[in-house]
N, C-alpha and C positions, 0 to 999 in steps of 0.2 A: 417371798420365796416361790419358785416356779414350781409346777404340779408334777413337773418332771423335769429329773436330774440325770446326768446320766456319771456314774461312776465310773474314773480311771483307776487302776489297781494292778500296781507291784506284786509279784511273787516274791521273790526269792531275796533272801538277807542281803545279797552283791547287789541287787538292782536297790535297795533303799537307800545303800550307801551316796546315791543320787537322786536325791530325797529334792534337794531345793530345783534343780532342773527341770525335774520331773511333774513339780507340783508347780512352778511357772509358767509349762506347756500345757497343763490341763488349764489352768488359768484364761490363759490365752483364746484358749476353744470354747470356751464357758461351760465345763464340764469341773466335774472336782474330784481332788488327786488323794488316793488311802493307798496305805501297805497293806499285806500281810503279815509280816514279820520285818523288825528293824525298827528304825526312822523313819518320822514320820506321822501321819495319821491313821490310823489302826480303822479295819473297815467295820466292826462291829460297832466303835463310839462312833464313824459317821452315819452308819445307820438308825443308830439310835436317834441321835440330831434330826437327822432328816425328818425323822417319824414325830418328834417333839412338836418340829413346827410346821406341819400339817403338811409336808408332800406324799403324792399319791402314788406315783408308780417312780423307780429306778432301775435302769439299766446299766447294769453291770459288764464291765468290758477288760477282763484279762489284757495287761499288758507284761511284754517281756520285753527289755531293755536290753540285755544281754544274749547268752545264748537261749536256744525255745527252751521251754519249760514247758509238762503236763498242767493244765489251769483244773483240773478236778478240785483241787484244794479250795478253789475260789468257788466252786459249786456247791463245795460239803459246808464250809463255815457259814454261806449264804443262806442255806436250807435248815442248819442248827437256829439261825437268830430267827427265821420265820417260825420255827419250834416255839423257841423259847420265848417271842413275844409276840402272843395269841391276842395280844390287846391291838397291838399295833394296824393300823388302818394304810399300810405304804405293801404295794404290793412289788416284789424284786423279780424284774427279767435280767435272764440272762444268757450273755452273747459268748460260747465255746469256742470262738477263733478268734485268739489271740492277736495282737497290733504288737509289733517286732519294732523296736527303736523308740524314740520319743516320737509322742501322734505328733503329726501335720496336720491332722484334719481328724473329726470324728468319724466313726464307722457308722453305719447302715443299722437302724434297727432289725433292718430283716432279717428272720430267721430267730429271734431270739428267744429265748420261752421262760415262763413265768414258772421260778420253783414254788414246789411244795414243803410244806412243814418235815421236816425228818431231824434225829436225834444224832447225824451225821459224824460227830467227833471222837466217837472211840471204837477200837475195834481190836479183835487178838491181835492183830501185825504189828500196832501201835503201845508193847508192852516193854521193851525192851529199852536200855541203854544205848546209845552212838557208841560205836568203837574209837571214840576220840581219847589219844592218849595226853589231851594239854586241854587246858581253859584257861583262856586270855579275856581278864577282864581290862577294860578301857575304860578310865573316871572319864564321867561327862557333871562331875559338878561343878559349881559358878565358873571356879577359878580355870578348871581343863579347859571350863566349855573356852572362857574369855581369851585364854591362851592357846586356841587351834585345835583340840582335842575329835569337833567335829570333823574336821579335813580329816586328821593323823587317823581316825577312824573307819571313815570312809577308805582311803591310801592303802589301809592293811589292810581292810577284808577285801578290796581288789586284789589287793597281790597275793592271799593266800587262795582268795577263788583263783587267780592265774596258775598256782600250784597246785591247784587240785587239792588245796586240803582242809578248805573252809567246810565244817560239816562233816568235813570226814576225820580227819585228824586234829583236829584243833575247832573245838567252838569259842568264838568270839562274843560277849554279853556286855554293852555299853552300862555302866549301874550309876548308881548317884556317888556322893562325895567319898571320897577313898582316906581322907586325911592328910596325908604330907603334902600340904598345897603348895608350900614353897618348892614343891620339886617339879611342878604341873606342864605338860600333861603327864598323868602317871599313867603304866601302865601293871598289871602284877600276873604272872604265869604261875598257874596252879597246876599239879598239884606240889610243883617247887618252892613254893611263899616265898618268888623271886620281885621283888619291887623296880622295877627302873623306873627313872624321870630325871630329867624331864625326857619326853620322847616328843621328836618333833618328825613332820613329814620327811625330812631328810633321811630319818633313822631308820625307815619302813624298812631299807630291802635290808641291813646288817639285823634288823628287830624279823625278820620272818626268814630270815635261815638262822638264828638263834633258834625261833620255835621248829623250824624245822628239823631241826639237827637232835632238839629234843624229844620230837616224837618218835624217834631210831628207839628211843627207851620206855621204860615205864610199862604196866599193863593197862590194858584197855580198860576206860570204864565201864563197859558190856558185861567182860567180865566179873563185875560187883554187882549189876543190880540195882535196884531201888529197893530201898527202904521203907518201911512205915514209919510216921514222924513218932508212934507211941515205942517203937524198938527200944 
């Protein structure tokens, strides 16, 4: 393993949805490819990795596939894991200007700087519920996976980021085996314990003005709250 790696890294849930593209093109450049959220490889487990088997600095480099996005987030989880693993001998730079599309080429270490330890992950703004009035879970077990469930996945949360309501109206959660496999891929719209399957990429745009048309109703989960699990 080289002493230095440099890390590509996803924002946003829409940009995972192009998980294998994405981690092909980091491939290619001999760089290696983590999310934030989604599909994927999550950047905390490849930091851990990396720190396992003895690399010494990484460079971290915000990408957006999609439209820009603030990369703060990639700064704050980066400065939590240097917090929280005081043992770890891999020190993390990191480069605040974002690479727009799939790289072509690596960036320029120039410029990039080397975080410090901080407890970066909570804060009063970060207390509240989404105003999403639906949750669309997406089975990704054997059977969805083996039957397109990945595609159909990816497919929708493109077309509800196109409508504006990924995140805002509707959160999207891929989970494990949902059970009626012979209907696969399944999908289920909460909070209506509505089932369809099989759902296939074809189904996306009639399956996102279904949820669309659903979010017209219901009250926002914001206004519930979280719970304590002892409640």
């Amino acid at each position: 393993m080289s002493q230095s790696v440099t890390l590509l890294a996803t924002l946003s849930l829409a940009d995972s949805y192009s998980w294998p593209e994405f981690n092909e093109a980091a491939t290619r450049l001999g760089a290696v490819a983590v999310t934030m959220q989604g599909s994927g490889v999550g950047m905390v487990e490849q930091l851990d990795h990396l720190a396992a088997t003895g690399v010494e600095r990484v460079y971290l480099v915000p990408v957006n596939l999609a439209e820009p996005l603030p990369t703060s987030w990639l700064g704050r989880v980066a400065r939590w894991w240097v917090a929280h693993r005081p043992e770890a001998q891999l020190e993390v730079w990191y480069q605040t200007k974002a690479v727009l599309g799939l790289p072509t080429e690596l960036p320029s270490q120039q410029g990039a700087r080397r975080l410090q330890a901080k407890d970066s992950l909570t804060s009063p703004d970060w207390e509240q519920v989404p105003p999403v009035r639906r949750h669309v879970l997406v089975c990704r077990g054997p059977r969805c996976s083996a039957k397109g469930a990945a595609a159909l996945s990816a497919k929708l949360g493109a077309e509800l980021y196109r409508r504006d309501l990924l995140d805002t109206g509707v959160l999207v959660t891929q989970t494990g085996c949902m059970y009626p496999c012979n209907q696969a891929p399944v999908v289920v719209i909460q909070p209506d314990m509505e089932w369809l399957g099989p759902v296939g990429e074809d189904d996306v745009a009639a399956l996102a003005d279904r949820i669309e048309a659903a979010c017209q109703e219901g009250v926002p989960a914001s206004s519930r709250g979280v719970s304590q699990a002892t409640d």
